[in-house]
C-alpha positions as semicolon CSV with decimal commas, in nm:
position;residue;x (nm);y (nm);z (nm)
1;X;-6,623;8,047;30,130
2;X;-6,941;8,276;30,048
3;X;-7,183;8,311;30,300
4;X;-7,560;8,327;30,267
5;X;-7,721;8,551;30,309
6;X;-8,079;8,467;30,432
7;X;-8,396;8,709;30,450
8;X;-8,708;8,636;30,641
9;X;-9,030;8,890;30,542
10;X;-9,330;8,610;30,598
11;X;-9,397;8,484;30,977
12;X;-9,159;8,228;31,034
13;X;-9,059;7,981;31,349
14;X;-8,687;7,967;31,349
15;X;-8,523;7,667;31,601
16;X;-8,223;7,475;31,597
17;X;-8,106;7,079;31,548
18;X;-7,827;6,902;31,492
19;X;-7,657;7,244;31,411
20;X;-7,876;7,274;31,136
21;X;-8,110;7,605;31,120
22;X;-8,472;7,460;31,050
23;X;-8,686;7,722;30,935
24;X;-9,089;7,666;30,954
25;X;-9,280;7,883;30,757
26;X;-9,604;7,963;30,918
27;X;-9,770;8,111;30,581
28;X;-9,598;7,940;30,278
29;X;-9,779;8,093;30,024
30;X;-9,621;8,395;30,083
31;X;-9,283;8,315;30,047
32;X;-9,068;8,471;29,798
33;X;-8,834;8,191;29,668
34;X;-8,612;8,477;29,609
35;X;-8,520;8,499;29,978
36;X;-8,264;8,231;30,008
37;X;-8,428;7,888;30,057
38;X;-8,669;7,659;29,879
39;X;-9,067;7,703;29,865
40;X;-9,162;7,444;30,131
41;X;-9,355;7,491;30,487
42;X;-8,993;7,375;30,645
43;X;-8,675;7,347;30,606
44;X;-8,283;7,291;30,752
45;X;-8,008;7,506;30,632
46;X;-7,650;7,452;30,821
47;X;-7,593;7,725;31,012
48;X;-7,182;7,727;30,897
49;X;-7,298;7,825;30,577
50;X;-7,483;8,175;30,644
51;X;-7,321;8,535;30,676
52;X;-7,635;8,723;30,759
53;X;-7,982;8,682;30,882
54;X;-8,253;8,960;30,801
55;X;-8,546;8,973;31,019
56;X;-8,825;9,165;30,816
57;X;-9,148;9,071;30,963
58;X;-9,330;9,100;31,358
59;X;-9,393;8,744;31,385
60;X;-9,057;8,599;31,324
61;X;-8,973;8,332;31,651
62;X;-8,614;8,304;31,742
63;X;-8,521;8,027;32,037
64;X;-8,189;8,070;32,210
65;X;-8,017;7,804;32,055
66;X;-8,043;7,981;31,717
67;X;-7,914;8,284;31,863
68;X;-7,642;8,114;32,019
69;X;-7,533;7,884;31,698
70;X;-7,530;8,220;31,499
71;X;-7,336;8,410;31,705
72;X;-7,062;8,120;31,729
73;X;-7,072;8,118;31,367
74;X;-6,998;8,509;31,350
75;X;-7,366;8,504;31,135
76;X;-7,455;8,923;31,156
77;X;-7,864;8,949;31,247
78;X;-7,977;9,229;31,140
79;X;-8,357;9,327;31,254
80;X;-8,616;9,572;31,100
81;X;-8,845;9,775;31,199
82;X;-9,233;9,825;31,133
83;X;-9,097;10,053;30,810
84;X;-8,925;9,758;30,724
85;X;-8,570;9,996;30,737
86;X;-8,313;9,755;30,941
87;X;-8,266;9,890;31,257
88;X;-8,044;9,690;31,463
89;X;-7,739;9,453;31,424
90;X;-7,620;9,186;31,686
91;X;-7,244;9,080;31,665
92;X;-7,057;8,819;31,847
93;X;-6,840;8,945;32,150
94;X;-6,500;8,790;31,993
95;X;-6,446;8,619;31,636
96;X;-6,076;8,597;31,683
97;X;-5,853;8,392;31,890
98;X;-5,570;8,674;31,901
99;X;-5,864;8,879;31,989
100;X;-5,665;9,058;32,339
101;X;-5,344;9,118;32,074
102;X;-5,525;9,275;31,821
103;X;-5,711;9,512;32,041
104;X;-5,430;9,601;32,219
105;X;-5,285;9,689;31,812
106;X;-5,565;9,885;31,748
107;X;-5,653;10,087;32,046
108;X;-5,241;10,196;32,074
109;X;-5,252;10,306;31,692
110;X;-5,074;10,610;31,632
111;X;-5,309;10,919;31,512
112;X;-5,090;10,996;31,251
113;X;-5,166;10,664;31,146
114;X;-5,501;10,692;31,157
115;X;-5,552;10,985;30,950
116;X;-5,362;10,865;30,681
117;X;-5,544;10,572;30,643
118;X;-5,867;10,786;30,676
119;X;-5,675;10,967;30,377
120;X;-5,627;10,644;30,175
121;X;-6,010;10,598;30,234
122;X;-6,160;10,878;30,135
123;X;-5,929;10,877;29,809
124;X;-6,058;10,554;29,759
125;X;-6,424;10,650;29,787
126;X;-6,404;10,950;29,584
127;X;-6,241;10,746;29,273
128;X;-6,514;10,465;29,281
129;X;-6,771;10,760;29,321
130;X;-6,647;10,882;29,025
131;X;-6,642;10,572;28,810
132;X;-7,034;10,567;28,913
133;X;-7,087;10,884;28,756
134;X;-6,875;10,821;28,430
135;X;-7,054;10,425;28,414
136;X;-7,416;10,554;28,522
137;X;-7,432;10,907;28,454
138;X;-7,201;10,974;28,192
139;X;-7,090;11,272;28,437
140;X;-6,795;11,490;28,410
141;X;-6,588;11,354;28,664
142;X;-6,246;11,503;28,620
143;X;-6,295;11,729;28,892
144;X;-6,325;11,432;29,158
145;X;-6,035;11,291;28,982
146;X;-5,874;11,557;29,101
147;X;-5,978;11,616;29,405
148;X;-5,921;11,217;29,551
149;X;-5,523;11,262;29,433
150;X;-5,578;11,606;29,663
151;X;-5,647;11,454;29,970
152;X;-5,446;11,531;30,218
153;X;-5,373;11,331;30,577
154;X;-5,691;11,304;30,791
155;X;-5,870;11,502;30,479
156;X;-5,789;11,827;30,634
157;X;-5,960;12,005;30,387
158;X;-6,290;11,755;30,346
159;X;-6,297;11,703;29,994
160;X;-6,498;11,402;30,123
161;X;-6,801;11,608;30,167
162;X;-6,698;11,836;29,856
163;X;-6,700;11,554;29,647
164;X;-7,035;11,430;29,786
165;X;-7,212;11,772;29,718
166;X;-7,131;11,705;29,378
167;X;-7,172;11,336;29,348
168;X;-7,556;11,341;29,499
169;X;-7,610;11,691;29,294
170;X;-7,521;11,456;28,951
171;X;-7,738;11,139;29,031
172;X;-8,093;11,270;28,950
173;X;-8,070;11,565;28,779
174;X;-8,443;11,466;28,638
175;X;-8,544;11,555;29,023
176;X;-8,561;11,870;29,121
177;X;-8,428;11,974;29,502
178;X;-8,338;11,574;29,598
179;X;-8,131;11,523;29,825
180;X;-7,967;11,230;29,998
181;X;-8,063;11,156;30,325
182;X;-8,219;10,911;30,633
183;X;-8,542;11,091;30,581
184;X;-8,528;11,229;30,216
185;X;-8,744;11,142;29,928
186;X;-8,739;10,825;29,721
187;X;-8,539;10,656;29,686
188;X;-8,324;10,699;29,957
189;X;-8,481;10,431;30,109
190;X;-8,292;10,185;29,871
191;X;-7,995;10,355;29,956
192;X;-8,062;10,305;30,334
193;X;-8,146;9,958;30,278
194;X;-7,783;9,886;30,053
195;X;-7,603;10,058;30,333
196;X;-7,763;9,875;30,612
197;X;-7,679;9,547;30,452
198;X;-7,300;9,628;30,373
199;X;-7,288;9,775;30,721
200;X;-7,340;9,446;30,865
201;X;-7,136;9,251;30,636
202;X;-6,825;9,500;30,729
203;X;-6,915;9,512;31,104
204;X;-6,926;9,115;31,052
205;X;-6,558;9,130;30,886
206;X;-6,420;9,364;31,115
207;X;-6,493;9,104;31,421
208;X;-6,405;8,815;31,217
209;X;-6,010;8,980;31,201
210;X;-6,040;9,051;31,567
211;X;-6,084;9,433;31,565
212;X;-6,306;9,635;31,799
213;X;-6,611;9,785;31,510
214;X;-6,642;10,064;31,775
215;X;-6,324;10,203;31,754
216;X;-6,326;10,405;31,466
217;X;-6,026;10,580;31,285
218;X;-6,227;10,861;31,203
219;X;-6,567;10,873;31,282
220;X;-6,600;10,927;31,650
221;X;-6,992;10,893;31,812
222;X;-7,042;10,813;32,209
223;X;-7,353;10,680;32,051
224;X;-7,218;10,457;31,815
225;X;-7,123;10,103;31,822
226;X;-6,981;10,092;31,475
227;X;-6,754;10,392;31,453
228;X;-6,488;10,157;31,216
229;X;-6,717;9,980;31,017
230;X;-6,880;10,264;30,916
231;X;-6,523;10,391;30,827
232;X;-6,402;10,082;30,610
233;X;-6,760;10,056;30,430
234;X;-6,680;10,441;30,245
235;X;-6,483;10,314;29,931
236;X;-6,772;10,020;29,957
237;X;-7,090;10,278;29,934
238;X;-7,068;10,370;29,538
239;X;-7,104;9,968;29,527
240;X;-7,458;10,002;29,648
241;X;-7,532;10,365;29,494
242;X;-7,420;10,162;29,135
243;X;-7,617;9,892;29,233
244;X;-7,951;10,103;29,318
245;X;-7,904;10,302;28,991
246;X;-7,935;9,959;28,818
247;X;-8,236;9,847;28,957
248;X;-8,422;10,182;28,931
249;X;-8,536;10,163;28,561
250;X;-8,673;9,807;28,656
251;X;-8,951;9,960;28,877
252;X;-9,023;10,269;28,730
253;X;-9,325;10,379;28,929
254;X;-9,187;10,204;29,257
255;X;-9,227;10,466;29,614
256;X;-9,166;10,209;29,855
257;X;-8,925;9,912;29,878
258;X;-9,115;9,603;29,769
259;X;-8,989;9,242;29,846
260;X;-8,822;9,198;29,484
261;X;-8,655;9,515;29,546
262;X;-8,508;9,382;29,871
263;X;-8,405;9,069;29,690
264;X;-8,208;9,230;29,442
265;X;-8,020;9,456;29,766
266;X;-7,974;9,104;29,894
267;X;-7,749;9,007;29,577
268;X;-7,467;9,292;29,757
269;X;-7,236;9,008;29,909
270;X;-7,197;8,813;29,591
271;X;-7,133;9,093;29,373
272;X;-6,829;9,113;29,200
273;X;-6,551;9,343;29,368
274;X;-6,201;9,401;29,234
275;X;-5,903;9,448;29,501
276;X;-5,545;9,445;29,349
277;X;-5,641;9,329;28,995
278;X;-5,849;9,043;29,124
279;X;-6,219;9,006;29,102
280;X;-6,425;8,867;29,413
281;X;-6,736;8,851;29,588
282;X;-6,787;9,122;29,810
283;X;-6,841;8,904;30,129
284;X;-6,458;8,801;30,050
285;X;-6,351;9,124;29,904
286;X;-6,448;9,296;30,271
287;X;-6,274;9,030;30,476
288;X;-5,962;9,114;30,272
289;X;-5,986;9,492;30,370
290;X;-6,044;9,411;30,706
291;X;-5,743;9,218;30,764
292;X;-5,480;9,434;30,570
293;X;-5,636;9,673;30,831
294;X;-5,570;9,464;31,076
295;X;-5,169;9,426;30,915
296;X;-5,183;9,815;30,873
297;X;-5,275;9,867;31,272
298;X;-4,989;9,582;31,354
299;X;-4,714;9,756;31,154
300;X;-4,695;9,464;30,881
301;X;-4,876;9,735;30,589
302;X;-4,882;10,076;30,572
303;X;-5,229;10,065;30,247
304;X;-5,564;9,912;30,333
305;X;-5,664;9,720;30,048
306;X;-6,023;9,865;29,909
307;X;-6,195;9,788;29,640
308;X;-6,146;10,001;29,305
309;X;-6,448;10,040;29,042
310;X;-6,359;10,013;28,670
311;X;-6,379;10,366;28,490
312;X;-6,502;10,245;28,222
């Protein structure tokens, strides 16, 4: 089943009955009936049926009851701050009941394990970066071509970020000296945004299989609570970089993310995603990786199963 995915940029009281969300709007008017529910001042929504809540505005009022029903529902909150940039992400403790088993599977995985399925990863990545280019661009690409059937266990010789240099130096070759970054120029900021938003949905998958999102099998921060998921979401990134490069010509002047823009980033979990010949939303698509992860960790597969963009 598809999740919503539900965005909240207008003040908004936000309670809980009968296991039903009920959403009061305290300034109607301003709704965008983009966001995910109708135009009226309030509003139920069963709580089984949403993936992630966005919190995009200072006077949004949670009670504890919501909090709770979400977080038994594995629903990912993800809150923004004053730059309206999403900031932080709340997770259930356990969305498994083999929770203990699959831990234990994951934390005694083998490091040669590990970096070969860091190698199948960045392979991945690099081939759907590529297709952006060749759909988007119409970039040379043979050269990344190359490069992903290069990579070597635990990418020993980072062609990730050799690739990347490339990739970013192709995208905008109207602007002069842009770069990708947190802090770089527009529009990064709809980058930021994509990546926040498939972030969550991966860090939501990951605890929905019963893995730990912290435990990475490759990126390694004492600082970070989301070493794996932002592992798995690699071959996943060109989704959002394809899907940024589509809305661009749409608001030609734009400088800042504006609440349409934010709607379309909101359109990431049902867009189409092909794994193994077969065409899905992403919401689904990323629960699939997550448990052939999960099989891969276990002993059961030895491949992850990512996503792979048509080079058309």
């Amino acid at each position: 089943m598809i999740k919503r995915t539900l965005c909240f940029n207008n003040p908004a009281m936000l309670s809980l009955n009968n296991g039903q969300l009920v959403v009061k709007l305290l300034d109607p008017s301003a709704y965008n009936a983009k966001m995910g529910i109708k135009h009226e001042p309030t509003t139920t929504i069963p709580i089984e049926d949403i993936g992630i809540l966005l919190l995009d505005h200072p006077q949004i009022t949670l009670t504890h009851g919501v909090m709770n029903a979400m977080l038994e529902n594995n629903v990912a909150i993800i809150t923004c701050n004053n730059r309206h940039l999403p900031t932080g992400l709340t997770l259930p403790l356990d969305g498994n009941t083999l929770q203990s088993e699959r831990f234990r599977d994951q934390i005694n995985a083998s490091l040669p394990l590990k970096k070969q399925l860091w190698q199948q990863t960045v392979a991945q990545k690099i081939r759907n970066q590529a297709a952006v280019l060749k759909q988007m661009c119409n970039t040379e690409v043979g050269n990344m071509l190359a490069w992903s059937q290069k990579v070597k266990s635990g990418d020993a010789d980072n062609l990730e970020g050799r690739a990347a240099a490339y990739y970013w130096s192709c995208m905008f070759p109207n602007l002069p000296g842009w770069t990708r970054g947190q802090e770089g120029d527009w529009p990064n900021a709809l980058f930021n945004y994509g990546y926040a938003i498939l972030r969550a949905m991966v860090a939501r998958a990951l605890v929905s299989s019963g893995l730990l999102p912290t435990l990475g099998i490759h990126h390694h921060n004492r600082y970070n609570a989301y070493c794996l998921a932002d592992d798995i979401m690699e071959p996943y990134r060109p989704y959002v970089d394809q899907l940024v490069l589509q809305m661009l010509p749409r608001y030609p002047n734009a400088q800042e993310i504006s609440k349409e823009m934010k709607a379309d980033l909101l359109q990431l979990p049902v867009a189409d995603v092909v794994i193994g010949g077969q065409r899905s939303p992403m919401m689904v698509a990323i629960s699939q990786t997550t448990a052939s992860l999960y099989k891969c960790f276990s002993g059961e597969m030895r491949k992850i199963a990512y996503p792979e963009i048509d080079m058309l």
